[in-house]
N, C-alpha and C positions, 0 to 999 in steps of 0.2 A: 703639534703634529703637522705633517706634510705631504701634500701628494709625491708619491715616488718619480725623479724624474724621467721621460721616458729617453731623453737623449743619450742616458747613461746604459742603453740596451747596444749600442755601438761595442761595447766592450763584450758582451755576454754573444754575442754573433760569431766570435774568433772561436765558442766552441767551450772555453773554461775560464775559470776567472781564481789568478792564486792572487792571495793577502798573508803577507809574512811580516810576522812581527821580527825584534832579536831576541837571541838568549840572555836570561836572566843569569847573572854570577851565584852560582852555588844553589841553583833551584832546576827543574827540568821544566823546559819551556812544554805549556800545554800543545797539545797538536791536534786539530778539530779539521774531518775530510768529509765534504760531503760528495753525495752523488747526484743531479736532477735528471728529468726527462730531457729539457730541452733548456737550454737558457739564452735561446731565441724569445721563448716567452717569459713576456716581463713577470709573470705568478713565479718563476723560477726564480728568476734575476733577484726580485723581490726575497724570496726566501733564502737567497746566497745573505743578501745584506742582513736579516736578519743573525745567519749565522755568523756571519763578521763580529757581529755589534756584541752579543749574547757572550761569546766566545771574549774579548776584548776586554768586557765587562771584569770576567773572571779573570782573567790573566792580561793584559795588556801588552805583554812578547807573546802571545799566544800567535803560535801558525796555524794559518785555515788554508785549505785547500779546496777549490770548490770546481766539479767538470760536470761535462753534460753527457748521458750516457746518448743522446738519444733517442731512445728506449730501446735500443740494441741489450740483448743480455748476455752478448758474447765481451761486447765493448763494456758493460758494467763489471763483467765479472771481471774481465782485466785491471778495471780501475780499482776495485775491491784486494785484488793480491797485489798493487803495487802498494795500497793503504797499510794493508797488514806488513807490507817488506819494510817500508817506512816506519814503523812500527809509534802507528799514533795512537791516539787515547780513545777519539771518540769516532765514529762512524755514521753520519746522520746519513738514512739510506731511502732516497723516492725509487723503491723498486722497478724496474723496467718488465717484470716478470714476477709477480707475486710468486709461486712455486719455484720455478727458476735458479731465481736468486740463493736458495736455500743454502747448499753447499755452501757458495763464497760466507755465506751467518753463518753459518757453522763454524766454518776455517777461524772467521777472524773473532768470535766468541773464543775457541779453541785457544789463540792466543793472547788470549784476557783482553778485549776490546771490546769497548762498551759497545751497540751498537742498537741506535733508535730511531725504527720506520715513521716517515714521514710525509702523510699528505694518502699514502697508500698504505696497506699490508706490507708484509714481507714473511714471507716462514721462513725458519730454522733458526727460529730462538731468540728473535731480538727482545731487550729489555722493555721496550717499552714502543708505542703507534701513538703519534701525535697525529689527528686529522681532521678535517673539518666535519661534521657530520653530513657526508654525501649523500645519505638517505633523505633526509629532511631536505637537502638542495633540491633532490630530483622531484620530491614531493611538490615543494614550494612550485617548481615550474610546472608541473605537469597541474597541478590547479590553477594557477594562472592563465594556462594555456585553456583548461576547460569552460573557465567562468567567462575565459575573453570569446568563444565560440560558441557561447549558450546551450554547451554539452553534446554538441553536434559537430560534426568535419574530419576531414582528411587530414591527416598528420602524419609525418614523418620525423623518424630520430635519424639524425647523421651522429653515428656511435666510435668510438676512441680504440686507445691502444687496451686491450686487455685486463685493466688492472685493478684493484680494488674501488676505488673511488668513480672512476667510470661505470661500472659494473653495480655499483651501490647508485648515483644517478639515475643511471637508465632505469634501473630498478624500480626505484620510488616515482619515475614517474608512469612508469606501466601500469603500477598498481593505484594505482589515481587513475589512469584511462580506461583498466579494466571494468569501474566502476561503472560506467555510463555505456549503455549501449550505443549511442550513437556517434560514438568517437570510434573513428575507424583508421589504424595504423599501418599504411601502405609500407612502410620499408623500416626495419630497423638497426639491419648488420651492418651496411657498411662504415668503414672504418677510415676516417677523414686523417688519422694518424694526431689528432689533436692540436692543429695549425689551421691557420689562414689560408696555405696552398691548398691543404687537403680540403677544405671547408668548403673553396673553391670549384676545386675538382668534382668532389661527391653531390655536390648539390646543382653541381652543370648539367650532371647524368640522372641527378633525381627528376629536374625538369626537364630534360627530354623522356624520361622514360615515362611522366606520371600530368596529364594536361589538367587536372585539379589538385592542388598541393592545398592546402590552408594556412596549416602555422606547421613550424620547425623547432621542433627540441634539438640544441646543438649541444653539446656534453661539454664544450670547455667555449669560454668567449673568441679566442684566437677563431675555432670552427664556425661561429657564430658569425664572425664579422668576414670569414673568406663565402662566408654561403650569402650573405649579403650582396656582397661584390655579383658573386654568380648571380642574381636574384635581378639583380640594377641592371645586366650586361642583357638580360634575358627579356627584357621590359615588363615583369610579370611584379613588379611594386606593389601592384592596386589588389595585388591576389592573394596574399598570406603575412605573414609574419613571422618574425624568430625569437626565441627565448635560451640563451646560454647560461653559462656558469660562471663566475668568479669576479664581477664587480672589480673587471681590468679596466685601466686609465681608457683603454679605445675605446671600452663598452662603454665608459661613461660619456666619451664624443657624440656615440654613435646613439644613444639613448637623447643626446639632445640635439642631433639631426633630424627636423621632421621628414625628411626625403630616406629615409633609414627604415628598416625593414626591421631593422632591430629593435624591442621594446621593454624588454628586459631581464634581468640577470638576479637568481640568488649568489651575492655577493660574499667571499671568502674573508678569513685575514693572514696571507703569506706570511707577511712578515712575524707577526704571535707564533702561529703554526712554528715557524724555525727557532724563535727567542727559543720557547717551552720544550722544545727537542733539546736542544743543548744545555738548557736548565736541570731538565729529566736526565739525560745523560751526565753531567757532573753532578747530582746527588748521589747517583749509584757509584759513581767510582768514589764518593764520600762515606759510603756504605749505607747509604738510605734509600730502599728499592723504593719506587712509588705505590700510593696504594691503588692504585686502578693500571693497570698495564696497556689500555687502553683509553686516549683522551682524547675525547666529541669537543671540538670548536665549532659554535651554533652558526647557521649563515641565516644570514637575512636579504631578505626579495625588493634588490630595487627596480624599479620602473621609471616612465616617462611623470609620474605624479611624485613622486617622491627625489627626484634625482638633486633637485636643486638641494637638498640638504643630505646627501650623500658626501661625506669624507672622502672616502675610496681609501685605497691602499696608504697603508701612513707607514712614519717613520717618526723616530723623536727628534726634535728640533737641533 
């Protein structure tokens, strides 16, 4: 296995990233489309190659088509009817809009298109939710965060786009904070858009609006490492801490910066997350529905003590 490299995010920046194989003589070339949030963020970029690989596996002329909505759900649902005009096999779909979205699954179920939510929900009928267990992340951090404060302080969550998995974070860790009376939650709506800029942004305005901050739940690492910047820019290092999501190649820089505000991340696996979507989705068009419609990929908590034997994000050799 291998860290993902990050210089290959240069390509996911232009916004979509296509992989075409050719046609097969006298077979119909499989055709795999997916949708992400963002594939500025390497967890995206990550789950494209996944779906490259996955898809490649099974058919080797197989076309992938892989854009980024975003998380616009005007912009996904457009990308969703060009899929079904296209008229491809499989539809791997990170919703931009869990409700939203529903129509466009609808439509493109309608025209017998497998299609299977990935990383979030989606309604309107998809076959199958490949995702990490976001619950257990949020949990993971919001106990780390209380055991590192001795069940006392000030905390704020800088909170995401909308969507299932954000929504299941935040979640598990309020109810780990609700626990303890002395954990007191000064802000938790704002919406960093789940990037570095926004991480930036929100956490510029959390410290001016709040002159004792403690620790910071950030909903995805990208938020985590822009609320840092803010945090460094602000000289306010000696005063808190932050704890993200998804055991990204920065997170793991920034977790072995001792001058880093950042300390740690329950860590994902993108790339599995995407294999197992397109796996799951090519047994049903084989006519084998899966037996769970819903599949928990576990994360685990790494830290500044554990990082040196953290993998991170892999790929096969």
């Amino acid at each position: 296995m291998r860290k993902v490299g990050l210089v290959l995010l240069c390509i996911a920046l232009l916004g979509g990233v296509v992989f075409a194989g050719g046609q097969k003589e006298g077979d119909k070339t499989l055709q795999v489309a997916a949708t992400f949030g963002d594939l500025g963020n390497p967890f995206f970029y990550t789950m494209g190659k996944g779906i490259e690989d996955a898809a490649k596996a099974i058919d080797p002329n197989a076309k992938i088509t892989i854009q980024s909505s975003g998380y616009d759900l005007n912009t996904q649902t457009s990308q969703m009817e060009n899929f079904i005009a296209n008229g491809v096999d499989i539809i791997v779909l990170n919703a931009a809009d869990t409700a939203g979205i529903a129509p466009a699954v609808r439509k493109a179920k309608e025209a017998g298109i497998i299609v299977v939510a990935a990383d979030v929900n989606a309604d309107g009928g998809v076959d199958a939710t490949v995702t990490s267990n976001n619950y257990q992340a949020g949990t993971q951090a919001g106990e780390y965060i209380v055991k590192k404060l001795g069940g006392k302080g000030d905390v704020v969550i800088i909170n995401g786009p909308p969507v299932s998995a954000v929504i299941d974070r935040v979640n598990g860790a309020k109810e780990v904070f609700a626990k303890y009376p002395g954990i007191k939650i000064l802000s938790e709506n704002q919406n960093a858009g789940g990037n570095r800029e926004g991480g930036l942004r929100v956490m510029t305005d959390l410290l001016t609006a709040f002159d004792n901050i403690d620790a910071v739940f950030a909903i995805n690492d990208p938020t985590g490492i822009g609320a840092d910047l803010a945090v460094r820019q602000a000289k306010r290092s000696d005063e808190l801490f932050i704890v993200g999501v998804d055991g990204a190649p920065d997170a793991t820089v920034a977790l072995k910066d001792m001058d880093s505000t950042f300390v740690a991340t329950p860590s994902q696996d993108p790339y599995t997350m995407a294999t197992r979507a397109v796996e799951v989705a090519y047994q049903v068009i084989q006519g084998n529905a899966p037996e769970e419609k819903l599949i928990l990929i576990p994360t685990t908590l790494i830290t500044r003590d554990n990082v040196d034997s953290y993998e991170g994000w892999t790929t096969p050799e």
